[in-house]
N, CA and C atoms as a LAMMPS dump frame, in Angstrom:
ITEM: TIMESTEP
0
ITEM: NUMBER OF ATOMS
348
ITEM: BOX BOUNDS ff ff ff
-5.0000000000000000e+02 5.0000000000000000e+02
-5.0000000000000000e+02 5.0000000000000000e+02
-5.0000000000000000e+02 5.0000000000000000e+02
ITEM: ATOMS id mol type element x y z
1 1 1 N -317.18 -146.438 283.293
2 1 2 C -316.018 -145.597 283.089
3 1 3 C -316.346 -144.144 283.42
4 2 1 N -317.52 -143.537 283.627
5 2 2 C -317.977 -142.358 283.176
6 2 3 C -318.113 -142.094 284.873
7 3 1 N -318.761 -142.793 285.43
8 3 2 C -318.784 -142.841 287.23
9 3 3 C -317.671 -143.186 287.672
10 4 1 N -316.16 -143.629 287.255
11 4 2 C -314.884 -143.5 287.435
12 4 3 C -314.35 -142.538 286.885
13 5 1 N -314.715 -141.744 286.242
14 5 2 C -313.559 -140.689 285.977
15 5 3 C -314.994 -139.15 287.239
16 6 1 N -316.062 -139.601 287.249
17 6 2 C -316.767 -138.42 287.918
18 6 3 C -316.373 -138.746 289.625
19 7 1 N -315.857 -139.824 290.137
20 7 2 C -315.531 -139.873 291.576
21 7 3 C -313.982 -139.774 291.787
22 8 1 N -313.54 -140.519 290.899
23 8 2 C -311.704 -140.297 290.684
24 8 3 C -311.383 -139.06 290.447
25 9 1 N -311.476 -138.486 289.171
26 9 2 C -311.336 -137.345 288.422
27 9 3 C -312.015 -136.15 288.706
28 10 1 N -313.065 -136.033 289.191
29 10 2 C -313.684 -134.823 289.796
30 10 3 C -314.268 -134.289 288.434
31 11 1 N -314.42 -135.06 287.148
32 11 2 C -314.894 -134.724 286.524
33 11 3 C -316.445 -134.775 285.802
34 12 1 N -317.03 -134.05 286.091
35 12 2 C -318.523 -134.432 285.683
36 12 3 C -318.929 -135.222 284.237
37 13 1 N -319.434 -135.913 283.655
38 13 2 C -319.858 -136.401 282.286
39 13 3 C -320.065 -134.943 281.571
40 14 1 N -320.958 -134.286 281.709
41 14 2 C -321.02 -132.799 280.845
42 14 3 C -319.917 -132.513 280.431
43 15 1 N -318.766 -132.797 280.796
44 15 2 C -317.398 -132.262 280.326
45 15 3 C -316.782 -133.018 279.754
46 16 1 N -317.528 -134.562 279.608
47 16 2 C -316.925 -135.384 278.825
48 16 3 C -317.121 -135.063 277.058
49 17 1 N -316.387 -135.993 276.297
50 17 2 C -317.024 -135.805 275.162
51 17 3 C -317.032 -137.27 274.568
52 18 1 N -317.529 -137.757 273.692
53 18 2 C -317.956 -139.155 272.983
54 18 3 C -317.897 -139.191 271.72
55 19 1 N -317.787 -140.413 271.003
56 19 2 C -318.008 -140.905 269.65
57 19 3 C -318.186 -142.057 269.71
58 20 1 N -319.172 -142.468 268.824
59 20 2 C -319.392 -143.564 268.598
60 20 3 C -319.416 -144.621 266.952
61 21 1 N -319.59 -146.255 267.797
62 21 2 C -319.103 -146.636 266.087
63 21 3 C -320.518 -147.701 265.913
64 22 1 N -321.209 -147.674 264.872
65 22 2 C -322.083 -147.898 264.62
66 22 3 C -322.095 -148.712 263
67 23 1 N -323.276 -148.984 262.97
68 23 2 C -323.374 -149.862 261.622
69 23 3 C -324.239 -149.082 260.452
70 24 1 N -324.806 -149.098 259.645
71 24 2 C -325.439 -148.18 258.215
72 24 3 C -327.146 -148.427 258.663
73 25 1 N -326.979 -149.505 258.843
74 25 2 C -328.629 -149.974 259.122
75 25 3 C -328.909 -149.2 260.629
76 26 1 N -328.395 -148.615 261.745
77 26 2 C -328.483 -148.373 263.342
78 26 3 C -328.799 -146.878 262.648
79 27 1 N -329.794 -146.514 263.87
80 27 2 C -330.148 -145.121 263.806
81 27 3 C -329.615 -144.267 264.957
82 28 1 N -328.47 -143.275 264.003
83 28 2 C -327.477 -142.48 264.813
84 28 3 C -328.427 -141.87 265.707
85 29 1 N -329.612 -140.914 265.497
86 29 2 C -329.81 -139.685 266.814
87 29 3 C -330.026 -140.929 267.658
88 30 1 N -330.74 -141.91 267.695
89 30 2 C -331.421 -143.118 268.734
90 30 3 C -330.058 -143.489 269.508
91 31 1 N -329.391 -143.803 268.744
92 31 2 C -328.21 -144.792 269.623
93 31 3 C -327.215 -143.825 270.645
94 32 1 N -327.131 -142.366 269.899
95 32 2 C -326.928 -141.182 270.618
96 32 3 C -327.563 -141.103 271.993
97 33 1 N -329.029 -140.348 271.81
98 33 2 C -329.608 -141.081 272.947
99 33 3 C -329.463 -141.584 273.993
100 34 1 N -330.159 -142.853 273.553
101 34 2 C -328.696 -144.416 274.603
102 34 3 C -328.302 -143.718 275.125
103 35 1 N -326.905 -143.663 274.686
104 35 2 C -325.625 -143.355 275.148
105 35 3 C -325.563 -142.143 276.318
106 36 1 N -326.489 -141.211 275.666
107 36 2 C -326.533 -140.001 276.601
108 36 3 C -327.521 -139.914 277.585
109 37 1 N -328.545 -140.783 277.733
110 37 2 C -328.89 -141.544 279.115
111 37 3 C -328.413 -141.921 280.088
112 38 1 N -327.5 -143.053 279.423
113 38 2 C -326.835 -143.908 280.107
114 38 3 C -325.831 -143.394 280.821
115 39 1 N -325.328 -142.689 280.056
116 39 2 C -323.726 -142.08 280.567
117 39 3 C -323.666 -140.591 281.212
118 40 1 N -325.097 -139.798 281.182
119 40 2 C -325.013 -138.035 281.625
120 40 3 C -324.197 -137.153 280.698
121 41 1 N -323.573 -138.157 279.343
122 41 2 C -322.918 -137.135 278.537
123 41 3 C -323.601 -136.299 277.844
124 42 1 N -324.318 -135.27 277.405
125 42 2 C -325.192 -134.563 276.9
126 42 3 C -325.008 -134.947 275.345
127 43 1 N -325.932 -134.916 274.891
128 43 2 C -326.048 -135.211 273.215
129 43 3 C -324.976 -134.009 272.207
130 44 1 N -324.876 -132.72 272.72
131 44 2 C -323.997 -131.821 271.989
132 44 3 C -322.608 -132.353 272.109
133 45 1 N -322.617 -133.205 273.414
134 45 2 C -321.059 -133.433 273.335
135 45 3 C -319.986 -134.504 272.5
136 46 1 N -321.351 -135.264 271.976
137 46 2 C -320.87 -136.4 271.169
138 46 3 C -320.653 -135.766 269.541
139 47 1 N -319.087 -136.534 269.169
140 47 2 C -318.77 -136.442 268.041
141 47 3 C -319.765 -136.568 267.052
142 48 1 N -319.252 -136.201 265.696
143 48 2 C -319.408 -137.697 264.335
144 48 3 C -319.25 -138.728 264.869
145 49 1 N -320.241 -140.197 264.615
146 49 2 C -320.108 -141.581 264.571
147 49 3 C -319.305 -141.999 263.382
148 50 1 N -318.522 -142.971 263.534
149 50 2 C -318.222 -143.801 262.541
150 50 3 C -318.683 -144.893 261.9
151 51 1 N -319.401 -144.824 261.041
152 51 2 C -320.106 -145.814 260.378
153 51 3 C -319.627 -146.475 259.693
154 52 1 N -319.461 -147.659 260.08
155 52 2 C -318.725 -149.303 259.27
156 52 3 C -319.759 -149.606 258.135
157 53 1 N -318.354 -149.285 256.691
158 53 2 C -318.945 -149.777 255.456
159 53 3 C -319.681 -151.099 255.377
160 54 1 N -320.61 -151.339 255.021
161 54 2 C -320.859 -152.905 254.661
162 54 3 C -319.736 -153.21 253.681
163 55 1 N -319.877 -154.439 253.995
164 55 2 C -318.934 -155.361 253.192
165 55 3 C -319.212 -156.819 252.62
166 56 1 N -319.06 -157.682 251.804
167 56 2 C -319.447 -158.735 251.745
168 56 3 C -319.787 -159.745 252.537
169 57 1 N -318.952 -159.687 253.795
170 57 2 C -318.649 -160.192 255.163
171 57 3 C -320.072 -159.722 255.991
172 58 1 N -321.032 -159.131 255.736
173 58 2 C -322.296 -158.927 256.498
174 58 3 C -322.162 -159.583 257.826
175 59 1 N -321.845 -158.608 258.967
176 59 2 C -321.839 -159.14 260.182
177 59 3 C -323.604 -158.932 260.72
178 60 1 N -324.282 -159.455 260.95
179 60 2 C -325.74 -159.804 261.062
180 60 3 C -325.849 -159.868 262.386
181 61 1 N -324.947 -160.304 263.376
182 61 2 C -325.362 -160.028 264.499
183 61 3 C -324.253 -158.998 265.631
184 62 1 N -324.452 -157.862 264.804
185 62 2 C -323.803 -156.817 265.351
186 62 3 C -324.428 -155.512 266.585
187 63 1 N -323.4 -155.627 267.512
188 63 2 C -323.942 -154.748 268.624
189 63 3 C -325.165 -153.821 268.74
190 64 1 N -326.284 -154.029 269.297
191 64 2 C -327.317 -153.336 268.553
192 64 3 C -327.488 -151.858 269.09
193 65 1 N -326.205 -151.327 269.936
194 65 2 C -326.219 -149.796 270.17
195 65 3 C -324.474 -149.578 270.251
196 66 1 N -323.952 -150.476 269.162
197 66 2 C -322.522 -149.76 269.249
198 66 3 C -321.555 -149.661 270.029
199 67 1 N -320.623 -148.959 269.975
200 67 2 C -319.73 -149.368 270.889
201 67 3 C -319.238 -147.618 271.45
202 68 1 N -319.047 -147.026 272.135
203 68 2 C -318.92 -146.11 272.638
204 68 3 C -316.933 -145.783 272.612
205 69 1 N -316.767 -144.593 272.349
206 69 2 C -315.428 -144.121 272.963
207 69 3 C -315.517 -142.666 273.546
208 70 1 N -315.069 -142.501 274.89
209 70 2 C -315.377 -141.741 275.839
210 70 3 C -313.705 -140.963 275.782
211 71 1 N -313.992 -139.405 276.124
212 71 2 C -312.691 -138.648 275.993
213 71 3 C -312.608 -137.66 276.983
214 72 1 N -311.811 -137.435 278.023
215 72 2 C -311.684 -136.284 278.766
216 72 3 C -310.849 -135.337 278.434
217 73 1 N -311.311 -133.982 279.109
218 73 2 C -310.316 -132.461 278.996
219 73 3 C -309.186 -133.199 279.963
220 74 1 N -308.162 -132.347 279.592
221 74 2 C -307.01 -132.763 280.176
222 74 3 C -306.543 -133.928 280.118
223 75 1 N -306.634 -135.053 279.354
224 75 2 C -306.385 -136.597 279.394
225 75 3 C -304.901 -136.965 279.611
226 76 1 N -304.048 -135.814 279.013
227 76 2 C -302.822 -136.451 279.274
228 76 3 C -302.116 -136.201 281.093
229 77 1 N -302.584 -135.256 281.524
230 77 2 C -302.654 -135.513 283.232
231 77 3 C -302.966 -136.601 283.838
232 78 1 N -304.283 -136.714 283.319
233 78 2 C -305.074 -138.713 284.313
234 78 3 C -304.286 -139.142 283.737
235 79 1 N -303.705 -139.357 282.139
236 79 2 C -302.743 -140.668 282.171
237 79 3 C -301.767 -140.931 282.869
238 80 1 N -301.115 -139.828 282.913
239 80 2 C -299.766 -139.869 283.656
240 80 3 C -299.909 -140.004 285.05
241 81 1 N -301.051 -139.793 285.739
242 81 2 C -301.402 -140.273 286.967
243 81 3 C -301.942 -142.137 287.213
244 82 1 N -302.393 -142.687 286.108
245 82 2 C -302.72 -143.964 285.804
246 82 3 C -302.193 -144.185 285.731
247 83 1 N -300.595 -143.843 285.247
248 83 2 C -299.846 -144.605 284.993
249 83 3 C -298.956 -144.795 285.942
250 84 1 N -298.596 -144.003 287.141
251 84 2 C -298.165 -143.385 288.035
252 84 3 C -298.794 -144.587 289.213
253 85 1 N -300.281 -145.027 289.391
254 85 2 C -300.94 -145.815 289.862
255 85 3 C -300.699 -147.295 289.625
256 86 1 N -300.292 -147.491 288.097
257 86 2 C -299.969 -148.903 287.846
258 86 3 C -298.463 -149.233 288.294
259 87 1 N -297.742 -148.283 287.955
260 87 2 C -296.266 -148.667 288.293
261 87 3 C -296.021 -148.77 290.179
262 88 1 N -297.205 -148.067 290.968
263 88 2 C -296.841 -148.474 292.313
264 88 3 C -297.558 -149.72 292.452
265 89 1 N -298.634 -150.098 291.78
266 89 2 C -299.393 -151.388 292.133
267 89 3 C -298.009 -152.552 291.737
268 90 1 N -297.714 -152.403 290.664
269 90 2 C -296.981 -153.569 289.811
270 90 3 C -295.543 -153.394 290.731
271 91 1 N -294.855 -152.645 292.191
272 91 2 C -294.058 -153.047 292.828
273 91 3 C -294.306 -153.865 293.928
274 92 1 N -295.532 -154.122 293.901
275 92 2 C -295.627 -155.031 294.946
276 92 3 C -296.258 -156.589 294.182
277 93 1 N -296.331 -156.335 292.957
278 93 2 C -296.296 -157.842 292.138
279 93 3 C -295.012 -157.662 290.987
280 94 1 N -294.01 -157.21 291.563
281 94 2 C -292.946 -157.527 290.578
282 94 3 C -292.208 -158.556 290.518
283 95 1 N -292.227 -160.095 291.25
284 95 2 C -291.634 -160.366 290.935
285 95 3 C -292.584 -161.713 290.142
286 96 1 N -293.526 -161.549 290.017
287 96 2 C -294.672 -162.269 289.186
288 96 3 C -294.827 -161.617 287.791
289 97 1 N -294.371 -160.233 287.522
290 97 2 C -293.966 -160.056 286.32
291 97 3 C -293.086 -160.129 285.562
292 98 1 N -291.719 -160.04 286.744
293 98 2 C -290.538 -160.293 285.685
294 98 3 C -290.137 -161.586 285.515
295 99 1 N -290.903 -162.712 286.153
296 99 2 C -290.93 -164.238 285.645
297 99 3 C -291.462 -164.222 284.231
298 100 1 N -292.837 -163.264 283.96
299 100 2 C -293.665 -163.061 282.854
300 100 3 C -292.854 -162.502 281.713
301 101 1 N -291.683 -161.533 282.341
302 101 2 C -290.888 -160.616 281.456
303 101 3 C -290.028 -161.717 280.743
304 102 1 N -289.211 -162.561 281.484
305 102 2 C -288.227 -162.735 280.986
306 102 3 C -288.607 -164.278 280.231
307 103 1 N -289.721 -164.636 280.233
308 103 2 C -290.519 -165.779 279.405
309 103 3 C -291.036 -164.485 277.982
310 104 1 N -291.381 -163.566 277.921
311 104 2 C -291.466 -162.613 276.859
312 104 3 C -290.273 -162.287 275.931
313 105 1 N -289.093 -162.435 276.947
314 105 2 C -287.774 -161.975 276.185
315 105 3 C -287.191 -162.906 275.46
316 106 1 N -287.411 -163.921 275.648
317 106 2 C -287.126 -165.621 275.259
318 106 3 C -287.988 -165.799 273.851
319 107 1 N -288.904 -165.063 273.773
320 107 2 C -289.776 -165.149 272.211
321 107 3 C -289.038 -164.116 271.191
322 108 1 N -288.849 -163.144 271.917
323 108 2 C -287.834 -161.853 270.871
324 108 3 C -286.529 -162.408 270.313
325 109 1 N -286.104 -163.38 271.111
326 109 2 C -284.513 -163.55 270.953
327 109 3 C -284.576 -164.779 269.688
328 110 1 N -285.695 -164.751 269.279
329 110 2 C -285.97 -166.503 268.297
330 110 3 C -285.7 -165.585 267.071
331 111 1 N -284.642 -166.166 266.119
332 111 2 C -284.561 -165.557 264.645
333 111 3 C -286.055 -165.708 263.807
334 112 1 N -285.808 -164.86 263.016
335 112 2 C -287.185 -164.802 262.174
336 112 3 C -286.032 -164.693 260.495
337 113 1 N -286.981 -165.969 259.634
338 113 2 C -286.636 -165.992 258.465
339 113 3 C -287.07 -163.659 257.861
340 114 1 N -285.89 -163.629 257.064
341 114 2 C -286.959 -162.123 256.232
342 114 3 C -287.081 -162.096 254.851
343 115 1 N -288.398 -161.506 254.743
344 115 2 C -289.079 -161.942 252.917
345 115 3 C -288.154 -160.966 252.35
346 116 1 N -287.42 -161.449 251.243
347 116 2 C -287.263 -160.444 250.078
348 116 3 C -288.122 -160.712 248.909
């Protein structure tokens, strides 16, 4: 994602910023790190992590460097350009979606009992 927004976007990783979600037992500066290896995002640029409470549910075989969320300056521009990108792709498969659409609209139209 980070080499798609630096050849698409013209935006370098240094200008990115990050957070990550991690577990109690994972060691934040380490997995930081990682991340800022891997990706050219510099270590100042990453948030607070979010660290998942344990719970009774002990997930034991959990990601052993986390899961990353990546954020650009200006984001609501690229979206509106992504989005701008999907709506010309999806006219030349429209009519493979609105077969999809109108099998979607057929589930909305089903009554639903409501709890009081």
């Amino acid at each position: 994602m980070v080499r798609w927004l630096e050849k698409i976007f013209k935006i370098p990783p240094k200008e990115l910023k990050a957070w990550l979600n991690i577990y109690p037992q994972q060691n934040d500066s380490e997995i930081k790190q990682f991340w800022s290896e891997l990706t050219g995002i510099p270590i100042e640029k990453f948030g607070k992590s979010f660290i998942k409470p344990l719970n009774k549910n002990y997930k034991k075989n959990n990601l052993y460097y986390g899961t990353i969320s990546v954020r650009m300056p200006k984001g609501t521009d690229a979206r509106y350009k992504i989005f701008g990108w999907i709506k010309a792709v999806m006219k030349n498969i429209n009519s493979e979606t609105e077969i999809t659409q109108k099998k979607w609209e057929k589930l909305t139209e089903v009554s639903r009992a409501i709890n009081v």
